[in-house]
Biopython code that builds the backbone (N, CA, C, O; Angstrom):
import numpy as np
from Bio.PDB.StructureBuilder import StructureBuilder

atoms = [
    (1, "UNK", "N", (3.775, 10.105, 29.355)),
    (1, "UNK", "CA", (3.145, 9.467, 28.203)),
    (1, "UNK", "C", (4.035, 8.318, 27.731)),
    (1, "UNK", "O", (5.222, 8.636, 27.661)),
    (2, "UNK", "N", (3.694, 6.820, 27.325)),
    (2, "UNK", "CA", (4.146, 6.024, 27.390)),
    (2, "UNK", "C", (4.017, 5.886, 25.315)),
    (2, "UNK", "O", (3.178, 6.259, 24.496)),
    (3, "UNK", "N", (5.396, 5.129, 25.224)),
    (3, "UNK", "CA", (5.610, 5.504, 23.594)),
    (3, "UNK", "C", (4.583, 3.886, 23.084)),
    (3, "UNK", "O", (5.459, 3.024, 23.015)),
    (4, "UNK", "N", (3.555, 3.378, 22.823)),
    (4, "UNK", "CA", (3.419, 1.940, 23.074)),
    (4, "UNK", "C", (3.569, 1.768, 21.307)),
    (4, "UNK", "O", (2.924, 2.298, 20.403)),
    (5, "UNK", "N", (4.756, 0.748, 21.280)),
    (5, "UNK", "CA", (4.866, 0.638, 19.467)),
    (5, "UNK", "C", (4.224, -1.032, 19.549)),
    (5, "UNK", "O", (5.027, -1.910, 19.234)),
    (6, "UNK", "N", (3.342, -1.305, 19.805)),
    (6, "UNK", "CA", (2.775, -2.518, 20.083)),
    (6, "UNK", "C", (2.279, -3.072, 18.568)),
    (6, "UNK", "O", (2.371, -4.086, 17.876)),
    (7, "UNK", "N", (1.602, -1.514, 18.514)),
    (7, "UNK", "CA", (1.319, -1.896, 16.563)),
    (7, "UNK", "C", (2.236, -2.451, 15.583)),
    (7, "UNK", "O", (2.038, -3.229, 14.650)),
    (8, "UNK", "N", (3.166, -1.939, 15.958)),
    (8, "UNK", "CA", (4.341, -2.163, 14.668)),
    (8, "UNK", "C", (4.949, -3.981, 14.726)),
    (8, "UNK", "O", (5.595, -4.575, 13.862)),
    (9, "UNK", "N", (4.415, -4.530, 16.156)),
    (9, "UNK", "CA", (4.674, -6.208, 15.781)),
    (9, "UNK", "C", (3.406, -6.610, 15.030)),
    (9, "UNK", "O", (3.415, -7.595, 14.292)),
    (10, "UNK", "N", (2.341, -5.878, 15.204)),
    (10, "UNK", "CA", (0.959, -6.653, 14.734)),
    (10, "UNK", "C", (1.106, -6.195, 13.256)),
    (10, "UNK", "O", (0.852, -7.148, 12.520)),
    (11, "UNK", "N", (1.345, -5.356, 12.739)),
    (11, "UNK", "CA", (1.685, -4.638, 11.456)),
    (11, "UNK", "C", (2.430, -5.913, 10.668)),
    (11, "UNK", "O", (1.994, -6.580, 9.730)),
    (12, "UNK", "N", (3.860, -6.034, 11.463)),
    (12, "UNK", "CA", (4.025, -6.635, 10.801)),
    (12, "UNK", "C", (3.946, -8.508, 10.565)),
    (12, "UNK", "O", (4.273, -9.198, 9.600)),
    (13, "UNK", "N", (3.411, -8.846, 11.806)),
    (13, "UNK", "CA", (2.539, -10.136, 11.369)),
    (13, "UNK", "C", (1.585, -10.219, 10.367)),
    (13, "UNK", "O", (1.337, -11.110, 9.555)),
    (14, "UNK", "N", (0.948, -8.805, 10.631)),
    (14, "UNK", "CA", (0.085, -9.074, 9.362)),
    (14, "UNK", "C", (0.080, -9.151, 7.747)),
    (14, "UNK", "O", (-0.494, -9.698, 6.806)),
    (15, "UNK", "N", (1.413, -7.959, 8.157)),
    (15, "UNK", "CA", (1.937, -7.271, 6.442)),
    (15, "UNK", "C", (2.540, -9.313, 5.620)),
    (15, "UNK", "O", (2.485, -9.863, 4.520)),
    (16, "UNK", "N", (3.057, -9.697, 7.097)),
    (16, "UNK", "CA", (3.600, -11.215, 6.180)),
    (16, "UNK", "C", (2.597, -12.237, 6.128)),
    (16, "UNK", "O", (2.540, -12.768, 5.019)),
    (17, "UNK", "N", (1.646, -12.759, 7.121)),
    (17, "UNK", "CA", (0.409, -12.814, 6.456)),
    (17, "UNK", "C", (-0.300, -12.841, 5.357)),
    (17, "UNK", "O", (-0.869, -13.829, 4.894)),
    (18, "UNK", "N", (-0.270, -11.144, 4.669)),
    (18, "UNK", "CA", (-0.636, -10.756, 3.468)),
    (18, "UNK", "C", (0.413, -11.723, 2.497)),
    (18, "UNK", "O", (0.065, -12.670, 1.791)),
    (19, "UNK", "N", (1.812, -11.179, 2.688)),
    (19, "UNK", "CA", (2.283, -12.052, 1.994)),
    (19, "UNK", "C", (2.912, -13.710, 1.407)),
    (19, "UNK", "O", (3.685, -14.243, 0.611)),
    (20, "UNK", "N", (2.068, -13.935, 2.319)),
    (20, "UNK", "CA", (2.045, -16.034, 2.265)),
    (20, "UNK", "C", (0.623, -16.085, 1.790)),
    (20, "UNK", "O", (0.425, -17.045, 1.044)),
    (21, "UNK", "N", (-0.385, -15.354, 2.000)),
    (21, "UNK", "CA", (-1.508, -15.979, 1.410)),
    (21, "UNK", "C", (-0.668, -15.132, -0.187)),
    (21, "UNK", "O", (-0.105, -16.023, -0.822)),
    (22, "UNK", "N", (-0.533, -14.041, -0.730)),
    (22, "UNK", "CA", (0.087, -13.550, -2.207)),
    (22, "UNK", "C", (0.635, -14.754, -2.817)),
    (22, "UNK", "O", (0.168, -15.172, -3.876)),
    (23, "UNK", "N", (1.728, -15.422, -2.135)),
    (23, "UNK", "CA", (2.768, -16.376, -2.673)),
    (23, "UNK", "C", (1.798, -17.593, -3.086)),
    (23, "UNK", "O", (1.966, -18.199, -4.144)),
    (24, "UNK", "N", (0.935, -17.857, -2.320)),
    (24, "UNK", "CA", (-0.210, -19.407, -2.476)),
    (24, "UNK", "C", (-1.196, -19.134, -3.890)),
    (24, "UNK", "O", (-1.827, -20.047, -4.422)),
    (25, "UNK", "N", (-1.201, -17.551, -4.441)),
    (25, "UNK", "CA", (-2.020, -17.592, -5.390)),
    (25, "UNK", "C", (-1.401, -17.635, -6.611)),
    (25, "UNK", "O", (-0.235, -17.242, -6.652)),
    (26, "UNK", "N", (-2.062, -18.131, -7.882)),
    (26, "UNK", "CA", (-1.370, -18.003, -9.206)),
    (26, "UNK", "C", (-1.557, -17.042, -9.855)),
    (26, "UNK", "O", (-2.379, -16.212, -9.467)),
    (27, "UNK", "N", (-0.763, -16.840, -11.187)),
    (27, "UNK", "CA", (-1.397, -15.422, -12.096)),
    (27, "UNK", "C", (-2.841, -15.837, -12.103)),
    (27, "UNK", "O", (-3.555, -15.059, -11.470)),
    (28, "UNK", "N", (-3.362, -16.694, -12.565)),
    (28, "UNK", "CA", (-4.813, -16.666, -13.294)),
    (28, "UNK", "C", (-5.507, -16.161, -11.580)),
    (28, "UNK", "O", (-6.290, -15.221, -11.721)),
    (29, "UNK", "N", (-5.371, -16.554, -10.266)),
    (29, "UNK", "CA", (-5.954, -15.519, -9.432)),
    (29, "UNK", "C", (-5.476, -14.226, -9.235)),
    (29, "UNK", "O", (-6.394, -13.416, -9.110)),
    (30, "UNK", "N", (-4.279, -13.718, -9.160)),
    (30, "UNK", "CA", (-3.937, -12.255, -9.210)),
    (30, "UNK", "C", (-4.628, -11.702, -10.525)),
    (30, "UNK", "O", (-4.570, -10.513, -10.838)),
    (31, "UNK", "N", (-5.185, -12.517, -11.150)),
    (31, "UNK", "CA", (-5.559, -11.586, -12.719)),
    (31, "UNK", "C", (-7.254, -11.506, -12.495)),
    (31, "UNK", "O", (-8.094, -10.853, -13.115)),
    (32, "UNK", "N", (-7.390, -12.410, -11.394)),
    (32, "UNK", "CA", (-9.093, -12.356, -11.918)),
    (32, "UNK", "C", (-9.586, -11.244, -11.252)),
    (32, "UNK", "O", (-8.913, -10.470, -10.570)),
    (33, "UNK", "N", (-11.114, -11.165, -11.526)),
    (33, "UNK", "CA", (-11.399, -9.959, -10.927)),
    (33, "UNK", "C", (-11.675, -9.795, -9.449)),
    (33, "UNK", "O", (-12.145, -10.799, -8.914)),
    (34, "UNK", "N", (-11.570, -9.226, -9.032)),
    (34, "UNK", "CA", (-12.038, -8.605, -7.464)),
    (34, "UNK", "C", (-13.069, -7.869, -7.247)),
    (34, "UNK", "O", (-13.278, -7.611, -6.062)),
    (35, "UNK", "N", (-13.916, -7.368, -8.151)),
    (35, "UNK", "CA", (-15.118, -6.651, -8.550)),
    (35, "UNK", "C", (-15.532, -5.911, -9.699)),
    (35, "UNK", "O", (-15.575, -6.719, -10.627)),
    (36, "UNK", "N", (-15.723, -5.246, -9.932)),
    (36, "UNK", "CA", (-16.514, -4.516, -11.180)),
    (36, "UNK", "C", (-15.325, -3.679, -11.721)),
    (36, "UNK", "O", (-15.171, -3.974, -12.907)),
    (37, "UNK", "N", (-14.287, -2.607, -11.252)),
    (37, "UNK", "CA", (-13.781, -2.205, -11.382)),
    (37, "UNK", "C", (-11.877, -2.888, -11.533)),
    (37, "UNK", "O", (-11.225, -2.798, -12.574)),
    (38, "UNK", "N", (-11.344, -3.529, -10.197)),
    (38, "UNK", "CA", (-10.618, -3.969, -10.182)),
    (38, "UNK", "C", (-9.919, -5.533, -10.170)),
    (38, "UNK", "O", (-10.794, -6.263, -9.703)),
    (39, "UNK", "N", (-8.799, -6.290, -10.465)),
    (39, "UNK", "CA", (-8.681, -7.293, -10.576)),
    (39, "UNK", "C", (-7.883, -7.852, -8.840)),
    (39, "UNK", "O", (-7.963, -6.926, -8.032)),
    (40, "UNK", "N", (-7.357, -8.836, -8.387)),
    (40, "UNK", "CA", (-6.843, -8.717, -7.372)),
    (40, "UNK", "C", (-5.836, -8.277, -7.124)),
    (40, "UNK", "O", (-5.495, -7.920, -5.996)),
    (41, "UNK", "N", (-4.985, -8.198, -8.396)),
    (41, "UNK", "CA", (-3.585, -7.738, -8.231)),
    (41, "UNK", "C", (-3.906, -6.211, -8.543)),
    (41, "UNK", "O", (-3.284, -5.739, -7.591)),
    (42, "UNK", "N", (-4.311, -5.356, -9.047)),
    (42, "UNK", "CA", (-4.935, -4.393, -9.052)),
    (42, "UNK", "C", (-5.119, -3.819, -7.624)),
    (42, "UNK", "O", (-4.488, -2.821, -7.277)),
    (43, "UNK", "N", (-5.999, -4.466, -6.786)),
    (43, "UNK", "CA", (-6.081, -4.070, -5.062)),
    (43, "UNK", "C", (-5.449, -4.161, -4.757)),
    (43, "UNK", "O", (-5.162, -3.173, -4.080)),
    (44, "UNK", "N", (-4.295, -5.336, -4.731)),
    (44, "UNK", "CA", (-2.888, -5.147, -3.651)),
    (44, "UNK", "C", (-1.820, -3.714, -4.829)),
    (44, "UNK", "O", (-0.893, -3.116, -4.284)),
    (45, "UNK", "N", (-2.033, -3.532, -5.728)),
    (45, "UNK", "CA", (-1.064, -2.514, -6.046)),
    (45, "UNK", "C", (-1.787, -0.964, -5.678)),
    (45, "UNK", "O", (-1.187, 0.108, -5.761)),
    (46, "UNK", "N", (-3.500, -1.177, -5.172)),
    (46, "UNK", "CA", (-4.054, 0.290, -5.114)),
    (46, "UNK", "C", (-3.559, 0.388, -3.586)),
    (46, "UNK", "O", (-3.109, 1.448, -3.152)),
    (47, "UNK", "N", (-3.651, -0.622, -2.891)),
    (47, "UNK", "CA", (-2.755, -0.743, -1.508)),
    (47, "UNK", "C", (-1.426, -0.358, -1.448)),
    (47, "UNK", "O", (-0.844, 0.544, -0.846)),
    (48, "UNK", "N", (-1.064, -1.251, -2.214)),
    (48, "UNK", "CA", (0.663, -0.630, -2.370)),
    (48, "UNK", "C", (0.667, 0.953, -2.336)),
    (48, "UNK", "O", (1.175, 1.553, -1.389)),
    (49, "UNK", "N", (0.069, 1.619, -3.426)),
    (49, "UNK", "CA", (0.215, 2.774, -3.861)),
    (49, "UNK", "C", (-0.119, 4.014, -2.351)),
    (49, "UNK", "O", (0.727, 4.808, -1.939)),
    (50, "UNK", "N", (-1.381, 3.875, -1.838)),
    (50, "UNK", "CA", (-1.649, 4.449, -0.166)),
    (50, "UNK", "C", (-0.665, 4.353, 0.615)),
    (50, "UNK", "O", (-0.171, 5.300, 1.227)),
    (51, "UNK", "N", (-0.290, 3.178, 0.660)),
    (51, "UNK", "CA", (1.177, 2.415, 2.045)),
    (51, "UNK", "C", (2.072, 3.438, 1.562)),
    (51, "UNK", "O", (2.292, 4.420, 2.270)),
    (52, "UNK", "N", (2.692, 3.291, 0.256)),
    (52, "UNK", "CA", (3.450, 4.347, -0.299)),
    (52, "UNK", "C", (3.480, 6.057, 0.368)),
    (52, "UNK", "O", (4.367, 6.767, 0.841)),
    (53, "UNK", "N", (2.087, 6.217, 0.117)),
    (53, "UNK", "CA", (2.686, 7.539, 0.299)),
    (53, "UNK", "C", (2.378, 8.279, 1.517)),
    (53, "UNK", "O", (2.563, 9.470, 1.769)),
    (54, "UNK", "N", (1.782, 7.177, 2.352)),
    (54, "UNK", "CA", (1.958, 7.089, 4.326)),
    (54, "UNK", "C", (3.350, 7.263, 4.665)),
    (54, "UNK", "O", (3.819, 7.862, 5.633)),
    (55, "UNK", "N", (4.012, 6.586, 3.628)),
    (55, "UNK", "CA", (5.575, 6.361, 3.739)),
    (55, "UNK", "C", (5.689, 7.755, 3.542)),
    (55, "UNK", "O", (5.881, 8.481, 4.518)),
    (56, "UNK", "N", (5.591, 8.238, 2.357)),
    (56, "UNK", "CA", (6.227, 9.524, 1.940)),
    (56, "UNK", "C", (5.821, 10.957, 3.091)),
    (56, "UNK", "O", (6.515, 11.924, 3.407)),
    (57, "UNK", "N", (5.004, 10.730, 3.326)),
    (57, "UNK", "CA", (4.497, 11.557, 4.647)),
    (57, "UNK", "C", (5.135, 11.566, 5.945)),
    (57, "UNK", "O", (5.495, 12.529, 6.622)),
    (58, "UNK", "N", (5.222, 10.178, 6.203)),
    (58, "UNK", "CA", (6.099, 9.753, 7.476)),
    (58, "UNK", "C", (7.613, 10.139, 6.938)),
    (58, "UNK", "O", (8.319, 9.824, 7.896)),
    (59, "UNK", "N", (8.207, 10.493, 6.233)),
    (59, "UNK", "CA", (9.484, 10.516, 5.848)),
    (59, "UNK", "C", (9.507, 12.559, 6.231)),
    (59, "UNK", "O", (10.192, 13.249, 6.985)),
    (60, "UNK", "N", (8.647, 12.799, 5.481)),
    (60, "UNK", "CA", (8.585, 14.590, 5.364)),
    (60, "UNK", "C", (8.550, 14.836, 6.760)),
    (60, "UNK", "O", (9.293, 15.722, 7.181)),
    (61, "UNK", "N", (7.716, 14.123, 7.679)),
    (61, "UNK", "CA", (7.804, 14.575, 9.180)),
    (61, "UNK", "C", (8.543, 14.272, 9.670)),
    (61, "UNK", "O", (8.458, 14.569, 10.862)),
    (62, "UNK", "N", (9.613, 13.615, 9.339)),
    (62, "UNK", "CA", (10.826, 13.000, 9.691)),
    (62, "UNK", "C", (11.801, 14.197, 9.602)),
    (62, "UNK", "O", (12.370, 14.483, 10.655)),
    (63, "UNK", "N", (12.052, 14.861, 8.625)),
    (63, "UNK", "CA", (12.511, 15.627, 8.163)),
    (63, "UNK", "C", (12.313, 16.749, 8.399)),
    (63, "UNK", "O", (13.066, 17.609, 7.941)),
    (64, "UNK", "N", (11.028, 17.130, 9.338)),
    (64, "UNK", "CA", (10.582, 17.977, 10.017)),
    (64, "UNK", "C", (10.040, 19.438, 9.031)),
    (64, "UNK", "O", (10.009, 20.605, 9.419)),
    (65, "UNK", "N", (9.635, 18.872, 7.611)),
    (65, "UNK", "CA", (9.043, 19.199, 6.916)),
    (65, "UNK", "C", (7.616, 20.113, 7.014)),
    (65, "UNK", "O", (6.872, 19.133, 6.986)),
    (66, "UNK", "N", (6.913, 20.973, 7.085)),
    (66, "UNK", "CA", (5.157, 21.580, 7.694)),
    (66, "UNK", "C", (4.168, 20.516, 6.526)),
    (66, "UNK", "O", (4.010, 19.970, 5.434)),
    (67, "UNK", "N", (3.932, 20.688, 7.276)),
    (67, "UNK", "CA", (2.348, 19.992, 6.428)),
    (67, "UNK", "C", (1.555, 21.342, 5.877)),
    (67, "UNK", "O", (1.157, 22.375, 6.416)),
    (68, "UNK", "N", (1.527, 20.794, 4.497)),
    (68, "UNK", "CA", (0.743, 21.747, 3.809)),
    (68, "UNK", "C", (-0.477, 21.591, 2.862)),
    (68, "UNK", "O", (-0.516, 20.649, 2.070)),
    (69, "UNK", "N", (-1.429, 22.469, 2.934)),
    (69, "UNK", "CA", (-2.677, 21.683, 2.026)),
    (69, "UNK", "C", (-2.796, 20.849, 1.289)),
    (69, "UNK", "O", (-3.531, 19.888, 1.518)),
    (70, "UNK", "N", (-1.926, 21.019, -0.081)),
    (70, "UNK", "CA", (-2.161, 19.912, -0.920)),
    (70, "UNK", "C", (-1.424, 18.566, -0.346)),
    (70, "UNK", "O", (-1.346, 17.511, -0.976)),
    (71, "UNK", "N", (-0.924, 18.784, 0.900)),
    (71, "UNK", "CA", (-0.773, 16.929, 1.454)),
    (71, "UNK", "C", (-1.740, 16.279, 1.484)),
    (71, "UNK", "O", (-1.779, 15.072, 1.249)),
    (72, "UNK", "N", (-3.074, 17.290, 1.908)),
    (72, "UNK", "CA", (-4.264, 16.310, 2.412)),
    (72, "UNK", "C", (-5.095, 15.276, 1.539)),
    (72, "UNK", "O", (-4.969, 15.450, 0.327)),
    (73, "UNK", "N", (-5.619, 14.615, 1.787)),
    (73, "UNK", "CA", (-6.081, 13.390, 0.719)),
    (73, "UNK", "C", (-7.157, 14.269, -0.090)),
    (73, "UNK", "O", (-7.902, 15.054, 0.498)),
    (74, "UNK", "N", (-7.182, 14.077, -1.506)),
    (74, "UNK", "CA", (-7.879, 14.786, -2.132)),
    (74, "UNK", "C", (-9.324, 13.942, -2.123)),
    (74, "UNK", "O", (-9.396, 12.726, -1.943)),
    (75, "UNK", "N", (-10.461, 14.836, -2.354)),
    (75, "UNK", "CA", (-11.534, 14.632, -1.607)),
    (75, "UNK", "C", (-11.887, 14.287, -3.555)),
    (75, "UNK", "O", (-11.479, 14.759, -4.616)),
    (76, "UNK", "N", (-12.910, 13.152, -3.109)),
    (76, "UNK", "CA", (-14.069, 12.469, -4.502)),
    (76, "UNK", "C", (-12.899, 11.186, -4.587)),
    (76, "UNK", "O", (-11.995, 10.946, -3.787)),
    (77, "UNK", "N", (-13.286, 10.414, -5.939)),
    (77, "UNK", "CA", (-12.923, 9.489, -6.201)),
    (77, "UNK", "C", (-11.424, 9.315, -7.495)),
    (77, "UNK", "O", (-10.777, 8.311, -7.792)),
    (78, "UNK", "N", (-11.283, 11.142, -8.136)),
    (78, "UNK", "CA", (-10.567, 11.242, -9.515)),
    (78, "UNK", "C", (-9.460, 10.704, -9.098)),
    (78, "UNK", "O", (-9.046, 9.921, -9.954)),
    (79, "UNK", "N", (-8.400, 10.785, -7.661)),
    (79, "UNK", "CA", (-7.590, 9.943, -7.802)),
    (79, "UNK", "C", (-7.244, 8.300, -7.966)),
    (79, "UNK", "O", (-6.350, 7.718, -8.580)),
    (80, "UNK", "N", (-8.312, 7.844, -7.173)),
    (80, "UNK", "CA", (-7.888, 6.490, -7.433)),
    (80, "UNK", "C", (-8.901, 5.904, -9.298)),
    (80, "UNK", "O", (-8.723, 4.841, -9.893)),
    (81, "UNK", "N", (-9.568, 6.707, -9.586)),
    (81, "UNK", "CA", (-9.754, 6.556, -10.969)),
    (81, "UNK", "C", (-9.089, 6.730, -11.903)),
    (81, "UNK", "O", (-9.102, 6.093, -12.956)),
    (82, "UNK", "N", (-8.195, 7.943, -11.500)),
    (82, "UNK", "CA", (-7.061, 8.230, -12.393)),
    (82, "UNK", "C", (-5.915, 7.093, -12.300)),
    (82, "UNK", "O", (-5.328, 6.698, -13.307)),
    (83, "UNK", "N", (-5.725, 6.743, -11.376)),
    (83, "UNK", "CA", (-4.331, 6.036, -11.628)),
    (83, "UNK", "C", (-4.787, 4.380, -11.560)),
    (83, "UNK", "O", (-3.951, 3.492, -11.726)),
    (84, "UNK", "N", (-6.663, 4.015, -11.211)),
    (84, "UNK", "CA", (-6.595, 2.514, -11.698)),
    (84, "UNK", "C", (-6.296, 2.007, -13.041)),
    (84, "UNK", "O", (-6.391, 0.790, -13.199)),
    (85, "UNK", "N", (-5.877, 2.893, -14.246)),
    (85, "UNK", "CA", (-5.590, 2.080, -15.353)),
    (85, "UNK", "C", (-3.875, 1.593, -15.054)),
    (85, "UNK", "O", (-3.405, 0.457, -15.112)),
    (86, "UNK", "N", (-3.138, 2.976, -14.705)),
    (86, "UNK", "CA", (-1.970, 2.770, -14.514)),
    (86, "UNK", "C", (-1.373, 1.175, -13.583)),
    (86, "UNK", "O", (-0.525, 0.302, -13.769)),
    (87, "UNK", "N", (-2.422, 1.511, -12.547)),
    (87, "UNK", "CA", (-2.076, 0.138, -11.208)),
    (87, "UNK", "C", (-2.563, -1.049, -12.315)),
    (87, "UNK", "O", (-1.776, -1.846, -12.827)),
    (88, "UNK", "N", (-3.620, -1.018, -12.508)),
    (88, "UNK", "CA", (-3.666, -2.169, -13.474)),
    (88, "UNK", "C", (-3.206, -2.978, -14.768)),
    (88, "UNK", "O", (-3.430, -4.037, -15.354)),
    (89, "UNK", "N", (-2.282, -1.613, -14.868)),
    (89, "UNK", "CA", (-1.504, -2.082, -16.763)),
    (89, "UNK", "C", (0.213, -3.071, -16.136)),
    (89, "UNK", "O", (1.111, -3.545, -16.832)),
    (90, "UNK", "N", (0.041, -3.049, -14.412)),
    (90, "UNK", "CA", (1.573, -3.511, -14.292)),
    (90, "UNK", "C", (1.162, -5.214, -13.877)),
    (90, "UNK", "O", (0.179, -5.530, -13.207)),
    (91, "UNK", "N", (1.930, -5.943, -14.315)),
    (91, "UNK", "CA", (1.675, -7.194, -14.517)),
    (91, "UNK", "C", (1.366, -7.993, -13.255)),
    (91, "UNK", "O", (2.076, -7.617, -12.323)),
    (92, "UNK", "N", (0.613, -8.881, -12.968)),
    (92, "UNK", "CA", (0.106, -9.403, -12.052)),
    (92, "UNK", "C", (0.821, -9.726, -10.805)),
    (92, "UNK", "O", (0.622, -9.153, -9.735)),
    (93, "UNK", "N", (1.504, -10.495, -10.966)),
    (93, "UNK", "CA", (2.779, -10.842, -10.187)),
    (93, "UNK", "C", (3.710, -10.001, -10.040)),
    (93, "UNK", "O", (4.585, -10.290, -9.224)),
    (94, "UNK", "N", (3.810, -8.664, -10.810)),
    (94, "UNK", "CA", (4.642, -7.475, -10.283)),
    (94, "UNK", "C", (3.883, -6.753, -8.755)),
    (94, "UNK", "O", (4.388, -6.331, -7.715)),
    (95, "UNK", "N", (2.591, -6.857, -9.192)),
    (95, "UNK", "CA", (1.941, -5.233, -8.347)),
    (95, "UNK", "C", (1.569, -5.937, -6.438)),
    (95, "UNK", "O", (1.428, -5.237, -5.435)),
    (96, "UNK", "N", (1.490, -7.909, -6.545)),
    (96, "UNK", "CA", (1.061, -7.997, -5.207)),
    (96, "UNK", "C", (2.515, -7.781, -4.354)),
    (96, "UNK", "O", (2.497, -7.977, -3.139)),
    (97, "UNK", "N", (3.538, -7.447, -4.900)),
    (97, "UNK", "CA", (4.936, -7.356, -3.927)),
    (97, "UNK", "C", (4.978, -6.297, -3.352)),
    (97, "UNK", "O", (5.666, -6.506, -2.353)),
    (98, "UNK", "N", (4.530, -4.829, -3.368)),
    (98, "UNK", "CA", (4.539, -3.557, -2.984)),
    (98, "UNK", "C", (4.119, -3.572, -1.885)),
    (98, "UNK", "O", (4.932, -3.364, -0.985)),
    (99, "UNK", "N", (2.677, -3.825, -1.528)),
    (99, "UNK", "CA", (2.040, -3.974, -0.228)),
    (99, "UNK", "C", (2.656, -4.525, 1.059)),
    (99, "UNK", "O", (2.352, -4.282, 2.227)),
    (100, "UNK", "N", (3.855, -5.547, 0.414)),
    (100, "UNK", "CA", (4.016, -6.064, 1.797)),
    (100, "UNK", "C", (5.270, -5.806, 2.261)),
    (100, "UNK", "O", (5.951, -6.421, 3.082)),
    (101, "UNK", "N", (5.526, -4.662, 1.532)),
    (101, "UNK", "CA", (7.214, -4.072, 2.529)),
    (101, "UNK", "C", (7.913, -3.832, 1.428)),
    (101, "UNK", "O", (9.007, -3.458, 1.851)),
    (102, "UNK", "N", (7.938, -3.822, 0.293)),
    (102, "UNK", "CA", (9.133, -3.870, -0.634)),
    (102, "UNK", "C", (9.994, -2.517, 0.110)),
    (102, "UNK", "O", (11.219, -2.640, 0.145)),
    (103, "UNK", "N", (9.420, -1.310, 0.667)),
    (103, "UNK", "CA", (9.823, 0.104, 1.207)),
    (103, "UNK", "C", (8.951, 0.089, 2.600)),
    (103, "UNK", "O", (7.814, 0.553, 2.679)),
    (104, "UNK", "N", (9.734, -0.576, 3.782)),
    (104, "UNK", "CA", (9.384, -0.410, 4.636)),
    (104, "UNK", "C", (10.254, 0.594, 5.816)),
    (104, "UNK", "O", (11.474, 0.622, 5.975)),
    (105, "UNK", "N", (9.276, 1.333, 6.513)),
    (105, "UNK", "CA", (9.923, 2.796, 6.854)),
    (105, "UNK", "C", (10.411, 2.142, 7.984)),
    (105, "UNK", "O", (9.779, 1.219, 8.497)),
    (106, "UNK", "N", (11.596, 2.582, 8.466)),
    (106, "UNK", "CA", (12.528, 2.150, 9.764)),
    (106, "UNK", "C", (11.715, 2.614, 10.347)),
    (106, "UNK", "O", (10.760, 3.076, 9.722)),
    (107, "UNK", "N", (11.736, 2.669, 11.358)),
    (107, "UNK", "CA", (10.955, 2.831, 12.972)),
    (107, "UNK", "C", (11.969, 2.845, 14.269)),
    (107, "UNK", "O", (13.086, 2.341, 14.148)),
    (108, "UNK", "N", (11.744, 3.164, 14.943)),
    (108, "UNK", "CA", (12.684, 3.750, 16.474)),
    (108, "UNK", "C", (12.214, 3.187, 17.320)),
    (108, "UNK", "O", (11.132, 3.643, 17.691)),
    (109, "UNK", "N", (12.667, 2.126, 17.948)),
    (109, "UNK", "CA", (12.159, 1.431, 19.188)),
    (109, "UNK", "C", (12.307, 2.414, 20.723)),
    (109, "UNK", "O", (11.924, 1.945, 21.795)),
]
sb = StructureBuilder()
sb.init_structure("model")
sb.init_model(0)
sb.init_chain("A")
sb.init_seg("    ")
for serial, (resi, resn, name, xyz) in enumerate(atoms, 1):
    if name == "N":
        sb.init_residue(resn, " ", resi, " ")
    sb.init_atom(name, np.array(xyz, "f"), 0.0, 1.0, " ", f" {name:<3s}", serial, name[0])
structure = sb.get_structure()
């Protein structure tokens, strides 16, 4: 079985990508809306927040940690309802930096 980490260059072309189009926008676009619910900076911090805890997962199996029920993604919508006020109360230009590596997990070539 061949290890192919092919993803992890496209990952991260893309992750910087994400972050040159971030840098080209101003507050008044990180503030506007993105739909009914969220603003844009809002989506890159509900992003941030997922990437996050892929991280935190990938770290526990690292650690050779068991996977246990309440790891699994909780089923309906109460989490990301619950914490869109939180993602959204952090200031515009704080929340698009998370998404694109601020905690990026080493990797093993």
């Amino acid at each position: 079985m061949t290890d192919d980490r092919q993803y992890i260059q496209v990952n991260d072309r893309e992750r910087e990508r994400l972050r040159e189009f971030i840098n080209r926008l101003d507050d008044d676009a990180l503030a506007a809306p993105a739909n009914e619910y969220w603003t844009v900076a809002g989506v890159l911090g509900h992003l941030a927040y997922w990437d996050n805890r892929v991280l935190v997962f990938a770290d526990k199996i690292d650690r050779g940690e068991p996977w246990v029920p309440s790891d699994a993604e909780p089923e309906g919508d109460w989490l990301t309802d619950s914490t869109r006020p939180i993602i959204q109360a952090i200031p515009p230009r704080a929340a698009p930096n998370s998404p694109c590596g601020s905690r990026r997990r080493q990797t093993h070539a």
